[in-house]
C-alpha positions as CSV (number, residue, x, y, z in Angstrom):
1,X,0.0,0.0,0.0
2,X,1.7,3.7,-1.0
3,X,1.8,6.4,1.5
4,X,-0.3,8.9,0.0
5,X,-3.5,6.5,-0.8
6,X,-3.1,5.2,2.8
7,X,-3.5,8.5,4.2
8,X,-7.5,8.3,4.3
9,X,-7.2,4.4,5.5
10,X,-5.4,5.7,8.4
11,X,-8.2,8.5,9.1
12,X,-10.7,5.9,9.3
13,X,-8.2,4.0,11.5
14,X,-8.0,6.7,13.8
15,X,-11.5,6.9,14.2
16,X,-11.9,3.6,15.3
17,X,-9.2,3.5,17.7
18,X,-5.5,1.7,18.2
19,X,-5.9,-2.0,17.3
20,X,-3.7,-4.6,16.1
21,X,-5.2,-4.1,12.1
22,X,-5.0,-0.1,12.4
23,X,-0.9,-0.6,13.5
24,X,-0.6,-2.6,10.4
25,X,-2.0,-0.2,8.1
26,X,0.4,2.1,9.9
27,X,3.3,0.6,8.8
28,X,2.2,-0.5,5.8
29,X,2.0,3.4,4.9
30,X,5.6,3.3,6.1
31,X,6.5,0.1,4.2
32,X,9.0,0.0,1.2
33,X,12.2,2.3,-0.1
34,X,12.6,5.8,0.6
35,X,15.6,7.8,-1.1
36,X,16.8,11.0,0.6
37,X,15.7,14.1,-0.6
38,X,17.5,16.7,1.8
39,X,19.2,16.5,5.3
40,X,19.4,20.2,6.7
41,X,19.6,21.7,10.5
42,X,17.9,24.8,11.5
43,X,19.9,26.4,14.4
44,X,18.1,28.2,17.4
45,X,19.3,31.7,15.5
46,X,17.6,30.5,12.5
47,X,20.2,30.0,10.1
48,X,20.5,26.8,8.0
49,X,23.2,24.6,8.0
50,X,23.6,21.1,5.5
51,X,26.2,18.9,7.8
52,X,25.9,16.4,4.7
53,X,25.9,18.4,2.0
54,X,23.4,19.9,-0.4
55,X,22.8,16.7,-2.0
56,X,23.2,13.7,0.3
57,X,22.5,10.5,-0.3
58,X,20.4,8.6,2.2
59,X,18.2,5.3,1.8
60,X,15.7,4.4,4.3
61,X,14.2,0.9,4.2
62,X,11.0,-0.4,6.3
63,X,9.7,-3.8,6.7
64,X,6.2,-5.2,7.1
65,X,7.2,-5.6,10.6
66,X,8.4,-2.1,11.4
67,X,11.9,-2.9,10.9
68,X,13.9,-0.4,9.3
69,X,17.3,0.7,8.5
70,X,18.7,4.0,7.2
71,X,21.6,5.5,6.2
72,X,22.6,9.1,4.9
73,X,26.0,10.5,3.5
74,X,27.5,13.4,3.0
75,X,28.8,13.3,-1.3
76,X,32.3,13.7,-1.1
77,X,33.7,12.7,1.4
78,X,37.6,12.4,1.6
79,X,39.2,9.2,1.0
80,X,41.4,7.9,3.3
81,X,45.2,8.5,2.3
82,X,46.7,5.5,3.0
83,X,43.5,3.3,1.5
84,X,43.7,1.2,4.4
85,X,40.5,1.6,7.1
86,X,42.6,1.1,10.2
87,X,45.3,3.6,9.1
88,X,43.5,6.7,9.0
89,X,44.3,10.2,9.9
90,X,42.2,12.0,12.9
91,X,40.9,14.3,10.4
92,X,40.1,11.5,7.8
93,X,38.0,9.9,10.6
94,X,36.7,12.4,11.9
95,X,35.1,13.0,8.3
96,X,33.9,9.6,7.9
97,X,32.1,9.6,10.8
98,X,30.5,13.0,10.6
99,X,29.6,12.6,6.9
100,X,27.6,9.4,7.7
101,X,24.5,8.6,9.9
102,X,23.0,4.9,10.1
103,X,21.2,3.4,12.5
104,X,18.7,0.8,12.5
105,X,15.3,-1.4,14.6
106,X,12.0,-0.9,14.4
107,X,9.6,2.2,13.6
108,X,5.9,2.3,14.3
109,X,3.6,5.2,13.8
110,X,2.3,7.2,16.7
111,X,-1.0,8.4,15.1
112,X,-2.3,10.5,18.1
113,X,0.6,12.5,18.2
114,X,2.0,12.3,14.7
115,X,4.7,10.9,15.5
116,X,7.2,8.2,14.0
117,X,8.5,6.3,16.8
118,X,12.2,4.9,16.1
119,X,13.6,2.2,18.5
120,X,17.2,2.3,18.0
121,X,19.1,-1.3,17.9
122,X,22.1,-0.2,16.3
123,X,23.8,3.1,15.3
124,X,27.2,4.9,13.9
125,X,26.0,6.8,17.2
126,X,26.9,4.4,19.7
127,X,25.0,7.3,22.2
128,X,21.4,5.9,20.4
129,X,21.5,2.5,20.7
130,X,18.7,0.9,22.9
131,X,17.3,4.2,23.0
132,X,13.8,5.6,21.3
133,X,14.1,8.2,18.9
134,X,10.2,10.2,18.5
135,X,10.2,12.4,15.4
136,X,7.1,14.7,14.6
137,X,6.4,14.4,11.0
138,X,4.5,15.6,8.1
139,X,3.7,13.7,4.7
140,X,3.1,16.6,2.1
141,X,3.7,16.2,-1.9
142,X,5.1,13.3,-1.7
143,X,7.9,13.9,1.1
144,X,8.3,12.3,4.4
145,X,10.0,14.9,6.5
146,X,10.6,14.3,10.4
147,X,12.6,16.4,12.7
148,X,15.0,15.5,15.3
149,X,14.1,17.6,18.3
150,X,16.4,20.6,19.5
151,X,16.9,18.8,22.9
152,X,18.9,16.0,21.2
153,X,21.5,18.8,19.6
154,X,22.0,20.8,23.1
155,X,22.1,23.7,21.6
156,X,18.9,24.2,19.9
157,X,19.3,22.5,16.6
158,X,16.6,21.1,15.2
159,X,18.0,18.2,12.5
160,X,15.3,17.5,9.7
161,X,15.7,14.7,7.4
162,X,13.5,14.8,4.5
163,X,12.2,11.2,2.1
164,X,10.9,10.5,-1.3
165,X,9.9,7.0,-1.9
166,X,11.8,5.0,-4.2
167,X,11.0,4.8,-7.9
C-alpha cells in the first residue's frame, strides 16, 4: 500500500481507535524504499546549515514488521590517504564519521501525536542505541519529512531529514 493513498485508510483507522489491524495499516504506509531528498539543521538563531551536504545520499528501508534501516551520506567525502581503514588520519576519521548517519530497529507510527516512533538497535552513534528516537512528522507532496528535536542537539538545533519514496 503507497503512502499517500493510505492516508485516508489511516483516518478511518483513527476513528476507530488503536488496534492490532490499524498498526498494520500504519506501517504499511511506512513500508518499502525511501531515497533521501535533503538533510538540513535549522539552528536556534535560525540560520540553516547542510552537515551532509546539499545533496546527500540517504536510503531508508521499512519492513512489514516495522523494521527499518537507514543511512545518509554526505557526497564527497575524503578518502582515506593511506587506503587502508585502520590507518587513517584523525581528520580522515573524523570526516567519515561526521559525513555518515546509520542506525537501525524498528519504527511504528504514533498516530495520536503524529509521530514516528524509532527504536534504535544499532547506530554509527553508539549514544542511540537501545534508546527511542520520536520524530514529529508531516507527509506533504510526496515527502516524508521528520525532525530530530532541538533537545537531542543541546544547543537548539533542530536536524530535519527529508524522504521520497523510491521509484
Amino acid at each position: 500500500m503507497r503512502f499517500d493513498k493510505s492516508l485516508s485508510a489511516l483516518a478511518v483507522l483513527a476513528a476507530l481507535g488503536t488496534s492490532t489491524a490499524a498498526r498494520a495499516a500504519d506501517l504499511a504506509s511506512l513500508e518499502g524504499t525511501w531515497v533521501m531528498d535533503a538533510a538540513y539543521e535549522i539552528h536556534a538563531d535560525g540560520s540553516r546549515t547542510t552537515n551532509y551536504g546539499e545533496h546527500p545520499l540517504g536510503l531508508l528501508t521499512v519492513d512489514s514488521a516495522g523494521r527499518y534501516n537507514m543511512q545518509i551520506f554526505r557526497v564527497g567525502r575524503p578518502a582515506f590517504a593511506s587506503g587502508v581503514k585502520t590507518q587513517g588520519t584523525a581528520e580522515e576519521y573524523r570526516q567519515a564519521v561526521l559525513g555518515s548517519s546509520t542506525h537501525f530497529g524498528t519504527v511504528q507510527i504514533d498516530r495520536e501525536h503524529h509521530q514516528l516512533v524509532f527504536d534504535v538497535q544499532a547506530a554509527s552513534f553508539p549514544n542511540w542505541e537501545g534508546k527511542r528516537q520520536v520524530r514529529d512528522y508531516t507527509y506533504d507532496g510526496g515527502l516524508l519529512s521528520y525532525g530530530v528535536p532541538a533537545s537531542a542537539s543541546g544547543d537548539g538545533t533542530v536536524a530535519y531529514s527529508v524522504w521520497r519514496r523510491a521509484p
